[in-house]
C-alpha positions as CSV (number, residue, x, y, z in Angstrom):
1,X,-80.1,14.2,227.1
2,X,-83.9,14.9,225.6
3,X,-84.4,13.9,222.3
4,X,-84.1,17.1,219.7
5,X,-87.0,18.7,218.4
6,X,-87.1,18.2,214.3
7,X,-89.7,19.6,211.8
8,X,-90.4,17.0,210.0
9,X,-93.7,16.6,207.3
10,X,-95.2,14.1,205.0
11,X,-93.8,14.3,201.3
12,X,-94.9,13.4,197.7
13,X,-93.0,10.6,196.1
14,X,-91.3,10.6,193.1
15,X,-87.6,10.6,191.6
16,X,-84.7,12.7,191.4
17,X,-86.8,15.6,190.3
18,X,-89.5,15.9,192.8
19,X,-86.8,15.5,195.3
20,X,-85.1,18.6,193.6
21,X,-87.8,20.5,194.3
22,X,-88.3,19.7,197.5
23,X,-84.8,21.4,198.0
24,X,-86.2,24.6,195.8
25,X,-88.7,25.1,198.5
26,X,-86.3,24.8,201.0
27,X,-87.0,21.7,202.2
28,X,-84.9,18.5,202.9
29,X,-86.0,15.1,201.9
30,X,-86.1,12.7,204.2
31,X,-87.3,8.9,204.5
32,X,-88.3,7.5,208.1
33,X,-88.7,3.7,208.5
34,X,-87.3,1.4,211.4
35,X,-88.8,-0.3,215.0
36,X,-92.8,0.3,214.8
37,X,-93.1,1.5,210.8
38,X,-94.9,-0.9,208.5
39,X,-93.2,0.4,205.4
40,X,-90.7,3.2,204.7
41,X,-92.4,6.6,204.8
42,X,-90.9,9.4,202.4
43,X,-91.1,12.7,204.9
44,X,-89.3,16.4,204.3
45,X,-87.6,18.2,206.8
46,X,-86.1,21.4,207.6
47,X,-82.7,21.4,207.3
48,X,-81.8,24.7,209.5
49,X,-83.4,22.3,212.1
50,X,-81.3,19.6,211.0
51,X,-78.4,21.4,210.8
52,X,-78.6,22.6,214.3
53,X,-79.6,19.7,215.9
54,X,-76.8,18.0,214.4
55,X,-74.6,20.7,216.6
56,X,-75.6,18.5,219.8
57,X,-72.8,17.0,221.8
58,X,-73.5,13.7,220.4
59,X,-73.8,14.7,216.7
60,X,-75.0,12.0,214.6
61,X,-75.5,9.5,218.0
62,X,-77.9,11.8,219.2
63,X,-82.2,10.8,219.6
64,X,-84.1,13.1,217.7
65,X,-87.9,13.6,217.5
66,X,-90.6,14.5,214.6
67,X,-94.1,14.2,215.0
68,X,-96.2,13.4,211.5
69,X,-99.5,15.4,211.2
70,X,-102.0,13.0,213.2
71,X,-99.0,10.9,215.1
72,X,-97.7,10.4,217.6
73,X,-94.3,12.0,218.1
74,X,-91.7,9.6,217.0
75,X,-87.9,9.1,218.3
76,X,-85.4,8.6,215.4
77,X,-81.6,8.7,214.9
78,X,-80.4,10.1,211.6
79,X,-78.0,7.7,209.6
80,X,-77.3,7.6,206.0
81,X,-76.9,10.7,204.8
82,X,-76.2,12.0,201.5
83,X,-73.9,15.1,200.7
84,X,-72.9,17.1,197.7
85,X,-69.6,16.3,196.8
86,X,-68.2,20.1,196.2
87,X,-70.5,22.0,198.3
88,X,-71.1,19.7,201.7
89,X,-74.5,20.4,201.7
90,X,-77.0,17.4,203.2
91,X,-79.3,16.5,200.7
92,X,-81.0,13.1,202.1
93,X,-81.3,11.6,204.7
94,X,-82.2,8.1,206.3
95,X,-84.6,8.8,209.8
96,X,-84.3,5.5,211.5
97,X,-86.7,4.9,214.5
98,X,-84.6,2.3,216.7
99,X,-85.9,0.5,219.7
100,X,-84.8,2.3,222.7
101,X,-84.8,-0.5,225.0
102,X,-81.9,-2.1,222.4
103,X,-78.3,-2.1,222.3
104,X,-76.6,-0.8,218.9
105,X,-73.5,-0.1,217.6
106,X,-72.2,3.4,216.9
107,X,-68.6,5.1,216.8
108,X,-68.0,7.8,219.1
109,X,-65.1,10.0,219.3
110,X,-62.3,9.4,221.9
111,X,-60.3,12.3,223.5
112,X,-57.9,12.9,225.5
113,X,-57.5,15.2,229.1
114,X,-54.3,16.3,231.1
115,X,-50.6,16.1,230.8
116,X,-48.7,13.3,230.2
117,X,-46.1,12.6,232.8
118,X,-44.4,10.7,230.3
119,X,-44.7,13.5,227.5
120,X,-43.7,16.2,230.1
121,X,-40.1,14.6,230.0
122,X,-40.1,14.0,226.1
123,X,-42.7,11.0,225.4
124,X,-44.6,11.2,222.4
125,X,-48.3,10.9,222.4
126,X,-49.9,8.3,220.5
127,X,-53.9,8.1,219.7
128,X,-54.0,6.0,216.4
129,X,-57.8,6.7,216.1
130,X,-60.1,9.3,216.3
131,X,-63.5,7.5,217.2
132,X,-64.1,3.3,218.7
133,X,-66.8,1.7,217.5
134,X,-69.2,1.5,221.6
135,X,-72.5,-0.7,221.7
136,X,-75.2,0.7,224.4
137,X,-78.7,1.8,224.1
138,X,-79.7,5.2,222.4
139,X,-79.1,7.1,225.0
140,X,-76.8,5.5,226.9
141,X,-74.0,6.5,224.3
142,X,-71.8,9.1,225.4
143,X,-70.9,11.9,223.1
144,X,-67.2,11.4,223.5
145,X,-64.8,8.9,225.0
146,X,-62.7,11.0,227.3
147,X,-59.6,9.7,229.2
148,X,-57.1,10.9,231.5
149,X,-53.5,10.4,230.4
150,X,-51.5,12.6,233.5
151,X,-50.4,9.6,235.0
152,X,-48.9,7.7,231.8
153,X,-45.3,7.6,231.5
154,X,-43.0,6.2,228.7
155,X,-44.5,3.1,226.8
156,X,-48.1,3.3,229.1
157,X,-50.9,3.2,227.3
158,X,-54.7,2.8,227.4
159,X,-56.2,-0.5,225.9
160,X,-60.2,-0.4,224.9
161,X,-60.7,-2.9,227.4
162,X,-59.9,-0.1,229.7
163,X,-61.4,2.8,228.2
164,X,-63.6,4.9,231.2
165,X,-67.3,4.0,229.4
166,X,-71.5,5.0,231.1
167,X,-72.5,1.4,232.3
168,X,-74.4,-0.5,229.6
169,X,-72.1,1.1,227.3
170,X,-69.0,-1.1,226.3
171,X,-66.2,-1.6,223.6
172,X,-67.1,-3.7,220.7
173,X,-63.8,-5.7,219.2
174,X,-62.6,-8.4,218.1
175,X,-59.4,-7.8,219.5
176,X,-58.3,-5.7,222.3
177,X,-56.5,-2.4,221.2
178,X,-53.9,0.5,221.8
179,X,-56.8,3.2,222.1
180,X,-53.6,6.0,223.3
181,X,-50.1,5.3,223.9
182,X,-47.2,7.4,225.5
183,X,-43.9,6.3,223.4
184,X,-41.0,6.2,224.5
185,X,-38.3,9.2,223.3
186,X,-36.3,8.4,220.0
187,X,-32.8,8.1,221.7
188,X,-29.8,9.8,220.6
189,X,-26.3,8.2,220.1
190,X,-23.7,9.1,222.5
191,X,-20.8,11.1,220.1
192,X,-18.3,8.7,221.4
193,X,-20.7,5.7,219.6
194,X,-20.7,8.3,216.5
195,X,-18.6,7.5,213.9
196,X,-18.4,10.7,212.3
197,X,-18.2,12.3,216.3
198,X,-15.0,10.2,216.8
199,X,-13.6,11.3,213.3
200,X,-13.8,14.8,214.6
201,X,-11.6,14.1,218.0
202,X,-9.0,12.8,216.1
């Protein structure tokens, strides 16, 4: 996937207030430092850009790219960003220009396709988290983990050894893991094992 367009310009710096009116003006504020940048550089962005870049498949694990008046366009990744607490709203946020040649870490989400032979006759399906933690380059990471479960019956199950991952891309624990598990059906007691069943024949 091609890195997403952001526009992104040099700032003033300053405190809480300057920032502030960055936001009056409509827009975002922004610092960019990482692989290739001497020394954090405090940028504004525009955050109907943001906001629909962030709408790519691979939300926050996607490449984007800003160019600074005079520069050369730059590829970043966006990471620690700040909200409002009542409203949502993105307020800051970290650009961080990785190597792209380098592996790093991210957490992606992991899905699930098909039906369940196992849940088809009662199994319950079990997928005790919503995103693993992959290690690839930039844009090697997927935008979702997706695996087929059709052909798990009762007590099969998917380990993240196992999980279907892009080559160069692979699992990052420190112990192997149930990723999704089809369990077995409660079972019932027989109403001959039933106490209060057998009461009832009498």
């Amino acid at each position: 996937m091609d890195a997403i367009a952001i526009d992104c310009a040099r700032r003033e710096t300053g405190g809480k207030g300057t920032a502030r009116r960055h936001r009056a003006e409509g827009r975002l504020p922004a610092v960019l430092y990482g692989h290739g940048v001497d020394s954090p550089v405090s940028v504004s962005l525009d955050p109907a850009e943001l906001n629909k870049g962030l709408r790519n498949p691979k939300g926050f694990n996607a490449v984007f790219a800003v160019t600074l008046p005079g520069e050369e366009p730059r590829h970043v990744m966006i990471r620690e960003v700040q909200r409002d607490a009542i409203s949502r709203e993105i307020l800051h946020v970290d650009l961080v220009v990785p190597d792209l040649d380098q592996a790093l870490t991210a957490m992606v989400p992991v899905n699930v396709t098909g039906r369940s032979v196992g849940v088809a006759t009662g199994g319950r399906l079990r997928k005790p988290y919503r995103d693993v933690k992959l290690r690839g380059k930039p844009a090697d990471i997927p935008a979702e983990v997706l695996i087929d479960i059709t052909n798990l019956d009762h007590n099969d199950g998917v380990m993240a050894s196992q999980m279907p991952l892009p080559e160069g891309v692979e699992a990052v624990y420190d112990r192997d893991y149930v990723v999704v598990k089809v369990m077995k059906p409660r079972g019932k007691k027989k109403a001959a094992e039933d106490p209060k069943a057998a009461k009832k024949k009498k």
